[in-house]
C-alpha positions as CSV (number, residue, x, y, z in Angstrom):
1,X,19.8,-111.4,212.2
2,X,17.9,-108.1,213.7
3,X,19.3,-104.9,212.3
4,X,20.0,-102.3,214.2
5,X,18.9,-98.4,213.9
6,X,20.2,-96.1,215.9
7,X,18.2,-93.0,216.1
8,X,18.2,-89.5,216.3
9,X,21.5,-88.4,216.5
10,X,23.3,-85.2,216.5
11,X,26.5,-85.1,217.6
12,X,29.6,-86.4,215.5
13,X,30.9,-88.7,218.6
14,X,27.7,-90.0,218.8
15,X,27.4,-91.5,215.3
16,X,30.4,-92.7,215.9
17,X,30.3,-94.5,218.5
18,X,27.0,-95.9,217.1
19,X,28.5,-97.0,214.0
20,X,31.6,-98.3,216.4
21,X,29.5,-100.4,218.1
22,X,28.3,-101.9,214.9
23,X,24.6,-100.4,214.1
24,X,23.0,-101.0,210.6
25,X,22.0,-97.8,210.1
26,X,21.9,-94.3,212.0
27,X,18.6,-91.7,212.0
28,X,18.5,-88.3,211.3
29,X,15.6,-86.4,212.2
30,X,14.1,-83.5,210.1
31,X,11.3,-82.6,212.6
32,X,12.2,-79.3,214.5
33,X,9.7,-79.9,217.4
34,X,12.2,-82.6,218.2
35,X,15.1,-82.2,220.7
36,X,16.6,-84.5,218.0
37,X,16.3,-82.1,215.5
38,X,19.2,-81.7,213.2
39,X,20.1,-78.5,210.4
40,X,20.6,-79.8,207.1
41,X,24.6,-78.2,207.5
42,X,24.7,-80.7,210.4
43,X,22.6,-83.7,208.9
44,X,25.1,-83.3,205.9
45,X,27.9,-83.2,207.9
46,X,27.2,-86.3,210.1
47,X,26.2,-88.3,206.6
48,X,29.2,-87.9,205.3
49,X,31.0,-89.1,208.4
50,X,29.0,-92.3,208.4
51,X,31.4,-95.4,207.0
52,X,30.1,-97.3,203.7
53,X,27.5,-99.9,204.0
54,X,25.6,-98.0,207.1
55,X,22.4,-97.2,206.3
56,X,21.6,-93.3,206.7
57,X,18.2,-92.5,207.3
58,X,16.3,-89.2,207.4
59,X,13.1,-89.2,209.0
60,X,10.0,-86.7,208.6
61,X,6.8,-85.8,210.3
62,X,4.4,-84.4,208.1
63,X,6.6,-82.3,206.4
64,X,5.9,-80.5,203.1
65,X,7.4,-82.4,200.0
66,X,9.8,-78.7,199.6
67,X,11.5,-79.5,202.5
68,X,12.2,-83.4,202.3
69,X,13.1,-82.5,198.5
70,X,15.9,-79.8,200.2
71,X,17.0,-82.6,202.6
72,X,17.9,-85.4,199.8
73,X,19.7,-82.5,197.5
74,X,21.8,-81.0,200.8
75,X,22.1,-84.4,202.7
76,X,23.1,-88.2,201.2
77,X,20.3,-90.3,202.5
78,X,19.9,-93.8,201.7
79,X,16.5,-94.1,203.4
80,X,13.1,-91.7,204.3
81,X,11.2,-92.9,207.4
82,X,8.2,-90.9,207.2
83,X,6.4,-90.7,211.2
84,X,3.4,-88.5,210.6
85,X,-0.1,-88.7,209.0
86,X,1.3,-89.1,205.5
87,X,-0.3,-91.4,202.8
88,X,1.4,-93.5,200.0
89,X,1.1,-91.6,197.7
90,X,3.3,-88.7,199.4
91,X,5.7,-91.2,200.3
92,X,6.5,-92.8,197.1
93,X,6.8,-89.3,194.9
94,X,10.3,-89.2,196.1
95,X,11.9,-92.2,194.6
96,X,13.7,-93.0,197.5
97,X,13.2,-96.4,199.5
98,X,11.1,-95.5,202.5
99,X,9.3,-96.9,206.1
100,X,6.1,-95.7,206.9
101,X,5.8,-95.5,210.8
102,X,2.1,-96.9,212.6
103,X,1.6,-95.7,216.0
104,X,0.1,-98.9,217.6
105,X,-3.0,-99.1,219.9
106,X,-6.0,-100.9,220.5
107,X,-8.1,-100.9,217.1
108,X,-5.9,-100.0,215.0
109,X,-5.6,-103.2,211.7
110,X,-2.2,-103.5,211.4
111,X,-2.6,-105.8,208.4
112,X,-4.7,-103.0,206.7
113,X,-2.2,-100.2,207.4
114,X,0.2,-101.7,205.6
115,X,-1.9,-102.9,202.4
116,X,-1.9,-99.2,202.3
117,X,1.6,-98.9,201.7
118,X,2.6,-101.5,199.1
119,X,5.6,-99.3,198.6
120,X,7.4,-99.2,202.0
121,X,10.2,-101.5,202.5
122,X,9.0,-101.8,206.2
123,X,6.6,-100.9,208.6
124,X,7.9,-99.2,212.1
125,X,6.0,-100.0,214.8
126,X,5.9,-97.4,217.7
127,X,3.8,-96.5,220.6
128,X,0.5,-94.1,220.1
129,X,1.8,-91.2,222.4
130,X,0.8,-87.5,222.6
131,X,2.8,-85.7,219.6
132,X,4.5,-87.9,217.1
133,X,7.7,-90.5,218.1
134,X,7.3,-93.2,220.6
135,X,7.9,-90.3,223.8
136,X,10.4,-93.5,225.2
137,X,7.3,-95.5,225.7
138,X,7.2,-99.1,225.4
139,X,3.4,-100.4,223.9
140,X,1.1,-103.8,223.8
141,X,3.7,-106.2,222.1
142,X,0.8,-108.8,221.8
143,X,-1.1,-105.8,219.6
144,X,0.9,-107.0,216.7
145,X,-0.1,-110.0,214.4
146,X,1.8,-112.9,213.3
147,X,2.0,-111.5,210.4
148,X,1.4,-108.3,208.6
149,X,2.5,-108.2,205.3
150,X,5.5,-106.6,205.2
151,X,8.5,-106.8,207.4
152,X,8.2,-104.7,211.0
153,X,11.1,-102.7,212.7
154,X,10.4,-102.7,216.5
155,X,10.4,-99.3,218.0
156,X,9.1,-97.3,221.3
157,X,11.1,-97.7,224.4
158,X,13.1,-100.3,223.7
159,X,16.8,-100.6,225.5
160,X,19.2,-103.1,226.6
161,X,17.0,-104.6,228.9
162,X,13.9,-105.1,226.8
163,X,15.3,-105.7,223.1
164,X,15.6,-109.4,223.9
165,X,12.4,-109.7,224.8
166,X,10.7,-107.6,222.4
167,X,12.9,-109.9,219.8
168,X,11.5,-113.1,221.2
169,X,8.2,-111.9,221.1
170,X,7.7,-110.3,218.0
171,X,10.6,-111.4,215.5
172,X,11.0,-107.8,213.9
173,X,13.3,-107.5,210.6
174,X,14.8,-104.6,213.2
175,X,14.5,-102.4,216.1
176,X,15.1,-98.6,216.1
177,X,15.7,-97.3,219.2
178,X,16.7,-93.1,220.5
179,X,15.7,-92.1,224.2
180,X,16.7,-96.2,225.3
181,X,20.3,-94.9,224.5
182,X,20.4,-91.5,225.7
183,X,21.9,-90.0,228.8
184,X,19.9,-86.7,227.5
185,X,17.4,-85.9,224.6
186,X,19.3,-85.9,221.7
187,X,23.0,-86.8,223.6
188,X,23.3,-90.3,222.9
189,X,25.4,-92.4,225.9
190,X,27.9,-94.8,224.0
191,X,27.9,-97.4,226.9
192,X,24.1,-97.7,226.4
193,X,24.3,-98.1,222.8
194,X,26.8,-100.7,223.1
195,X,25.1,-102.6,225.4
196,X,21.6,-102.4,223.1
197,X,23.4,-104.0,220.5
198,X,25.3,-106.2,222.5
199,X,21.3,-107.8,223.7
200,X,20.3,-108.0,219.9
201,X,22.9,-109.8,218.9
202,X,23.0,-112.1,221.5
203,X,19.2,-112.6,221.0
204,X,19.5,-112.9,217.4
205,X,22.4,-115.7,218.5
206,X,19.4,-117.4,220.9
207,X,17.1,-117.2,217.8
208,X,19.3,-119.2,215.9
209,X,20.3,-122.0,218.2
């Protein structure tokens, strides 16, 4: 079955009506540029809210190793999702299970990106956009090999109307998805989140028939 990440939240209803609606995990985002952005008083604060077994995920563009060190000491998080220009060797120094974004376009080896992180637990697929994150843009689905090596989570546009689809097509281990469940940047709309999990399940149910 697809998981399901839920990112860049910042309000307290928000997460839970994510976590409500039955999400796998829930994204907290560490890059200040980002209307996303969360404090580490506030990060900390919606972690501890989250119920056991949900996933809490910090994620970090290009950030110095100081500041992802302060997020893990002030904030619980299971999981580092690491969006920038970062290497392996950055990511692994924190002994914390991680997923190294790509930003997918024409040229880029997708198999090769990830030989060169034989650490990450998965590779997040997003679209190449100005600045780092998807910007709510969906990307070349047929881009992506059969296989790359390690298991893919499906991000950049997605929403309830796509996330079949994008399932179908390219049979990700999960999709993260933030702007397809927003009714503004960073305010999350609980009707929308529902129904995006309400289309991966019942794709994953399709799958499976």
């Amino acid at each position: 079955m697809t998981r399901i990440k839920i990112c860049g939240l910042t309000r307290h209803e928000d997460l839970l009506g994510a976590v409500h609606a039955g999400a796998d995990a829930i994204g907290l985002v560490f890059y200040a540029p980002s209307p996303r952005y969360v404090d580490l008083k506030t990060a900390a604060d919606l972690a501890r809210a989250v119920p056991p077994l949900v996933t809490v995920v910090g994620l970090f563009v290009n950030a110095d190793a100081a500041q992802v060190r302060e997020a893990l000491a002030a904030v619980p998080l299971h999981l580092l999702q690491f969006h920038g220009d970062e290497d392996e060797a950055y990511c692994r120094q924190f002994d914390r299970p991680y997923l190294k974004a790509a930003r997918v376009k024409p040229g880029l080896d997708l198999v090769q990106y990830a030989v060169g992180f034989p650490t990450a637990q998965a590779i997040v697929l997003d679209a190449c956009v100005d600045g780092y994150g998807g910007g709510g843009e969906v990307f070349d689905w047929s881009l992506i090999p059969p296989q790359i090596g390690k298991p893919i989570v499906l991000s950049g546009g997605l929403d309830a109307g796509n996330v079949g689809e994008a399932i179908a097509r390219v049979h990700p281990a999960a999709v993260d998805v933030s702007s397809g469940v927003e009714a503004a940047p960073g305010i999350k709309d609980t009707d929308k989140i529902r129904a995006f999990i309400a289309a991966v399940r019942s794709a994953g149910w399709l799958a499976t028939d």
